[in-house]
MISENU-10458 format. One line per 4 residues: number of its first residue (from 0); for each residue y, z, x of N, C-alpha, C, O. Coordinates in Angstrom, 3 decimals. Each point is the difference from the previous one (the first is absolute). Layout:
<recs>
NUM> Y Z X Y Z X Y Z X Y Z X | ...
</recs>
This chain:
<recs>
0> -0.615 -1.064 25.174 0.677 -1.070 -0.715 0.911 0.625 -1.063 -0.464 0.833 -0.779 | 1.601 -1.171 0.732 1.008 0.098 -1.129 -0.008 -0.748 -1.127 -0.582 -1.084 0.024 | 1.113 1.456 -0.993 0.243 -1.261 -1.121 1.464 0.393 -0.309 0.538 1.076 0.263 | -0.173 -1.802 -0.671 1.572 -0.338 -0.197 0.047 -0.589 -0.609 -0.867 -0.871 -0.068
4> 2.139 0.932 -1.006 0.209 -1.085 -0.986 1.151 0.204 -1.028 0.745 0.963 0.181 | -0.541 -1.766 -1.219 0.659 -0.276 -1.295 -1.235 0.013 -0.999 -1.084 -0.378 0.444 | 1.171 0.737 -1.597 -0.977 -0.484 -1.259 0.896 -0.956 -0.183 -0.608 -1.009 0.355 | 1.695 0.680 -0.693 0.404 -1.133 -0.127 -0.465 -1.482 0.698 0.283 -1.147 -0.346
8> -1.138 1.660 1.503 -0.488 -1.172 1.002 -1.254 -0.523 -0.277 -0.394 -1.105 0.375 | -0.251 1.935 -1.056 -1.536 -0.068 -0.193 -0.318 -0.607 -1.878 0.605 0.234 -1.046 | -1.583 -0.899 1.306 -0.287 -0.702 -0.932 -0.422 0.609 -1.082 -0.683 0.851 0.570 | 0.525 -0.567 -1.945 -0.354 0.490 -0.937 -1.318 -0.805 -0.791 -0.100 -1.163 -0.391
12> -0.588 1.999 0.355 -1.607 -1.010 -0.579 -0.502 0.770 -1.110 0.066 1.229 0.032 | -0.608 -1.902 -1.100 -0.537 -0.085 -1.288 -0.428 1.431 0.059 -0.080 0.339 1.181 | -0.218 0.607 -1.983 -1.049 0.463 -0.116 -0.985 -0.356 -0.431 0.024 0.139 -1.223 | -1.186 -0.660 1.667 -1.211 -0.512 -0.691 -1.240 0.722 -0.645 -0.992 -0.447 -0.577
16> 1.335 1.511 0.830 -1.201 0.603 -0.664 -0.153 0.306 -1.601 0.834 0.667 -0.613 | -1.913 -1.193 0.056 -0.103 0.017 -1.359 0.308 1.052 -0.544 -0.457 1.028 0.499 | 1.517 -0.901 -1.954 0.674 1.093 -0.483 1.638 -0.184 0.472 0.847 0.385 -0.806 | -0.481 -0.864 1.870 1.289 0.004 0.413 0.725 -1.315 -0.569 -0.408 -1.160 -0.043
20> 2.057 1.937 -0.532 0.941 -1.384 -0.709 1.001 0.263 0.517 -0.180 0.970 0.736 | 1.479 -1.418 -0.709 0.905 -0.848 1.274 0.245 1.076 1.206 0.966 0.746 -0.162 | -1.466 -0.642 0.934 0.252 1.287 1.017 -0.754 -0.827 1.000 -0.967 -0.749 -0.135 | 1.897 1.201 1.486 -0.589 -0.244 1.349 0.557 0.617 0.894 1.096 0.551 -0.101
24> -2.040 -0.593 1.402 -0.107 0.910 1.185 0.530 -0.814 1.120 -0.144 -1.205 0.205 | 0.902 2.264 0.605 0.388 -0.605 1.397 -1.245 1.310 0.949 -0.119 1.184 -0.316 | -0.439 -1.712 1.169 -0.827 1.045 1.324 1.486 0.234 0.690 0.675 -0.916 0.469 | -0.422 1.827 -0.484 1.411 0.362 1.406 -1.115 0.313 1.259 -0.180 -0.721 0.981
28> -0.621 2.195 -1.342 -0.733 0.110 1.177 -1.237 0.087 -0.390 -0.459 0.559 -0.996 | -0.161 -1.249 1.988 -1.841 -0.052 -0.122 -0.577 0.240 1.555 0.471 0.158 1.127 | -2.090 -0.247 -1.920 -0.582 -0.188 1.262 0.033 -0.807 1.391 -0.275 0.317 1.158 | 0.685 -1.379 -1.709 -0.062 -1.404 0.782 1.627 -0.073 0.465 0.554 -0.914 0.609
32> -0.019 2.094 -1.066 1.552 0.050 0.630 -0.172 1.389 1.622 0.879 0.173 0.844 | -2.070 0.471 -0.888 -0.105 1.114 0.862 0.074 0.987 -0.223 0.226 0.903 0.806 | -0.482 -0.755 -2.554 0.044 1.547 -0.451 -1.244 0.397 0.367 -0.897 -0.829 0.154 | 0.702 2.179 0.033 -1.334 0.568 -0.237 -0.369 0.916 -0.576 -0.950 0.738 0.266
36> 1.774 -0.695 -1.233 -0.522 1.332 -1.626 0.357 -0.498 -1.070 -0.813 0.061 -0.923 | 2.115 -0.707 0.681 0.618 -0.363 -1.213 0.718 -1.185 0.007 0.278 -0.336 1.151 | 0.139 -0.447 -2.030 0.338 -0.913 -0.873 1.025 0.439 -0.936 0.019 1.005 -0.711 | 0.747 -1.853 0.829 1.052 -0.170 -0.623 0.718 -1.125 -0.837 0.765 -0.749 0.607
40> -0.981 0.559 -2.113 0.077 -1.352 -0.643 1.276 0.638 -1.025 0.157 1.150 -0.411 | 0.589 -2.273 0.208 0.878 0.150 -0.911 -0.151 -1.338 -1.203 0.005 -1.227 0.095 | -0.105 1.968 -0.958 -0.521 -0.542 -1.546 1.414 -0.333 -0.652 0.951 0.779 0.057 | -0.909 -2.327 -0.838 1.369 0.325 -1.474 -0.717 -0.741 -1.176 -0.189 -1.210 -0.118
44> -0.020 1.812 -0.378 -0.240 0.143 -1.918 1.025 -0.630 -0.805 0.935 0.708 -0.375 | -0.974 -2.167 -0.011 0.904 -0.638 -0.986 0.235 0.997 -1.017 -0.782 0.949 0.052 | 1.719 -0.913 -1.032 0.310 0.884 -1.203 -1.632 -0.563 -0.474 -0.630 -1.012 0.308 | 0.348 2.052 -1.093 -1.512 -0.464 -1.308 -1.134 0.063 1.071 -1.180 0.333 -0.116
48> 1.724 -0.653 0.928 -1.150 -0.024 1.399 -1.133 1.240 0.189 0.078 1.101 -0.545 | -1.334 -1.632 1.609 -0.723 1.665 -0.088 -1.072 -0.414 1.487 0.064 -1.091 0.566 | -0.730 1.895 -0.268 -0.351 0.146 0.918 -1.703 -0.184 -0.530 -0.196 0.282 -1.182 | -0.857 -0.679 1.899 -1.466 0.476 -0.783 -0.594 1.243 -0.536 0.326 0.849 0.830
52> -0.881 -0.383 -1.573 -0.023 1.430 -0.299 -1.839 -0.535 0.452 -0.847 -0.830 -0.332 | 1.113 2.311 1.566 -1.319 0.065 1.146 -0.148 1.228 0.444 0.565 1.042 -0.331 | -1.519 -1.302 1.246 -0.342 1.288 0.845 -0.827 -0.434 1.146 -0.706 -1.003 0.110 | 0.898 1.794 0.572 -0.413 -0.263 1.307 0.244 1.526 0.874 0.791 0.785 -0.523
56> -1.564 -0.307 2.036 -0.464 0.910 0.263 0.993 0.259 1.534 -0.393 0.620 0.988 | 1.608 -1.221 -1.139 1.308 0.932 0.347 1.218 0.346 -0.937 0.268 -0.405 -1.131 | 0.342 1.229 1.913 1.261 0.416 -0.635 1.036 -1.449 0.253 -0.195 -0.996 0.698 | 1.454 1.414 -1.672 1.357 -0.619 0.318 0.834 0.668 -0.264 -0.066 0.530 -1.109
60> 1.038 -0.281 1.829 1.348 0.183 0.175 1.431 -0.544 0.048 0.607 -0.430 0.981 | -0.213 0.538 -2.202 1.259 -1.108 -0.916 1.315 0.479 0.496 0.033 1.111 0.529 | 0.842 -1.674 -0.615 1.043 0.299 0.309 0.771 -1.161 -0.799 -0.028 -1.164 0.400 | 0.664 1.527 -1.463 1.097 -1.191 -1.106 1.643 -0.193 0.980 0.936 0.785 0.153
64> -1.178 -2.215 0.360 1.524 0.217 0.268 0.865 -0.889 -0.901 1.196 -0.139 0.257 | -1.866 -0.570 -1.482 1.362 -0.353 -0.666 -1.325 -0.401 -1.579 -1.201 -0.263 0.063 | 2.132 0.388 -1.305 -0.722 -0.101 -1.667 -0.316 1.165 -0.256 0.226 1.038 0.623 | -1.030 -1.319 -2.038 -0.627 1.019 -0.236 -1.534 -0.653 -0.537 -0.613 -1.054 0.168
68> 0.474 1.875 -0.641 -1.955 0.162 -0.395 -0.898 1.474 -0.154 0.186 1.202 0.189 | -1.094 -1.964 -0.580 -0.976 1.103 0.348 -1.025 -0.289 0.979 -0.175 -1.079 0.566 | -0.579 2.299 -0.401 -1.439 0.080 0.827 -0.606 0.848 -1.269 0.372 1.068 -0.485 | -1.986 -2.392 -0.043 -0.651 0.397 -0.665 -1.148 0.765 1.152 -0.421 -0.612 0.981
72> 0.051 1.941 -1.287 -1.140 0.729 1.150 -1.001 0.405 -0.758 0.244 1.145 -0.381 | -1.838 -1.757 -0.255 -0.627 0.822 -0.535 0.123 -0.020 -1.626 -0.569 0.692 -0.844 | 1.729 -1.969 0.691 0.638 0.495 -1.417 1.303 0.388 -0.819 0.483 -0.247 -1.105 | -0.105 1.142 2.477 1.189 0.836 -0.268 1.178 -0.723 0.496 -0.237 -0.908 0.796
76> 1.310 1.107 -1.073 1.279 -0.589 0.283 0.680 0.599 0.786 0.174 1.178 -0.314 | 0.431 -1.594 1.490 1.073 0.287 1.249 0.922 -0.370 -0.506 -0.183 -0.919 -0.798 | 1.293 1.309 0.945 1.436 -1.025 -0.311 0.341 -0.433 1.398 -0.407 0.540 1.028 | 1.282 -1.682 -1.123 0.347 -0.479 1.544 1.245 -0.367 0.260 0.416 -1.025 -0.540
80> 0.485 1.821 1.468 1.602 -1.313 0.055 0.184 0.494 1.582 -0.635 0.841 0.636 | 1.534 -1.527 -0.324 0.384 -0.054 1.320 0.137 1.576 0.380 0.511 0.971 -0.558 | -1.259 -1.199 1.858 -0.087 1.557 0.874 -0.973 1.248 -0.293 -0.082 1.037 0.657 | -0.722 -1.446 -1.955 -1.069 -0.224 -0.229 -1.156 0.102 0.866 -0.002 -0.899 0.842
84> -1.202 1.870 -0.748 -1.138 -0.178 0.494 -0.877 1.095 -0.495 0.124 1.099 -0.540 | -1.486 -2.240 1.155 -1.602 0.663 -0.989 -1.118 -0.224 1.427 0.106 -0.794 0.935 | -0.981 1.645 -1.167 -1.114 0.036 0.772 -1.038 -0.455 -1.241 -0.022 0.608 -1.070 | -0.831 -1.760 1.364 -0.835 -0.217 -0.875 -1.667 0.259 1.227 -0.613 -0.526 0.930
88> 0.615 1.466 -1.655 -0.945 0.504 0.537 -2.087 -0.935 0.019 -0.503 -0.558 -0.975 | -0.016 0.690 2.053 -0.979 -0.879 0.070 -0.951 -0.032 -1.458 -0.101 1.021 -0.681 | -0.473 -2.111 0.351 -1.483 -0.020 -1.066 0.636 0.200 -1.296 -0.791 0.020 -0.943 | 2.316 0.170 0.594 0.528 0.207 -1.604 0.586 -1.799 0.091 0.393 -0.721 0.917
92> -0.626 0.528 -2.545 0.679 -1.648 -0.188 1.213 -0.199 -0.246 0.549 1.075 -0.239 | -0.020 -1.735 0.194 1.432 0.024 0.386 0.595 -1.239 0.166 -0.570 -0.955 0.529 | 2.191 0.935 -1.157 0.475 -1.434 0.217 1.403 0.321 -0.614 0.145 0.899 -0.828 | 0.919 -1.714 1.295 1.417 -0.136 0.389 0.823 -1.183 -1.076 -0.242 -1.207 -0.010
96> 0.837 1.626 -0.499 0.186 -0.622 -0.937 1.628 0.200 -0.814 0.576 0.920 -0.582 | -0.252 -2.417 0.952 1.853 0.601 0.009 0.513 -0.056 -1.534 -0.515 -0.539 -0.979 | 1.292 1.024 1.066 0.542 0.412 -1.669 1.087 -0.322 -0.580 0.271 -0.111 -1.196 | 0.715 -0.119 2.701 1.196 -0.197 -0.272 0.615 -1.852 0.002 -0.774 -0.947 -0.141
100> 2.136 0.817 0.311 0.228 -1.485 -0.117 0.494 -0.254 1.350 0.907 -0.828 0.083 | -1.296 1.338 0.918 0.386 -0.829 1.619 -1.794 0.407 0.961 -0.879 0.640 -0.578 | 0.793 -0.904 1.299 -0.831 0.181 1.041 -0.264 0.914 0.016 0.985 0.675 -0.297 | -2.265 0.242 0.578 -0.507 1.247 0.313 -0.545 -0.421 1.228 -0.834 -0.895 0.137
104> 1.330 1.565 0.730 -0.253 -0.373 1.745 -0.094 1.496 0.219 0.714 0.910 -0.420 | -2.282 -0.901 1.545 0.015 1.469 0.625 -1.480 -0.684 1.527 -0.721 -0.976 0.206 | 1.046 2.255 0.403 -0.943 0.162 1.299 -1.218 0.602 -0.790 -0.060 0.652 -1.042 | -0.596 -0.970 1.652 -1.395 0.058 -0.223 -0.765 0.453 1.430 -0.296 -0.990 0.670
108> 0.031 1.874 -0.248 -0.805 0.750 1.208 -1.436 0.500 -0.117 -0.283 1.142 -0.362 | -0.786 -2.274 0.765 -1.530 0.249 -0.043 -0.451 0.361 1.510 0.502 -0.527 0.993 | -1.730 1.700 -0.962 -0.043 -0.612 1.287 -1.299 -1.292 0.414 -0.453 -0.837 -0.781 | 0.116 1.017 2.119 -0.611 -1.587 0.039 -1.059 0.795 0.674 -0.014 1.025 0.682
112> -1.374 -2.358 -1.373 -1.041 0.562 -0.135 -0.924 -0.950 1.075 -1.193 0.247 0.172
</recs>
């Protein structure tokens, strides 16, 4: 099975998880699309916006394609702008959090468990 597409086509949904303020996720590729290792979600972070500061027992793999921000890891500060990328490595806490005054939009690559 293929997936194909636009992000422009696909719907954008809340982030709901407690800790998270104006930011939401599109799934481009998932499980239930015919992947069978990885996932692929693209996140945008209102300005002031942030992501939950969590942890959990995979990695992610960022890729900024437009704003800026940071990636808080552990504490410490990432800086973030377009073209931009971080390996947030598994079991450290961590959260995304834009800084600037337009959208912080990036890929997000977990794999699936």
């Amino acid at each position: 099975m293929t997936r194909y597409g636009k992000s422009t086509e696909l719907p954008e949904e809340k982030v709901e998880m407690e800790g998270a303020k104006d930011a939401t996720i599109q799934w481009l590729i998932a499980k239930e699309h015919g992947a069978p290792n990885f996932a692929m979600r693209r996140f945008r972070v209102k300005p002031g916006g942030y992501t939950p500061y969590h942890t959990h027992d995979y990695e992610h793999e960022v890729y900024v394609l437009d704003g800026k921000g940071v990636a808080i890891i552990e504490g410490e500060e990432y800086p973030l702008e377009k073209d931009s990328f971080i390996l947030v490595p598994p079991n450290l806490k961590h959260q995304f959090r834009n800084t600037g005054d337009t959208d912080l939009i990036f890929l997000c690559v977990i794999p699936i468990k």
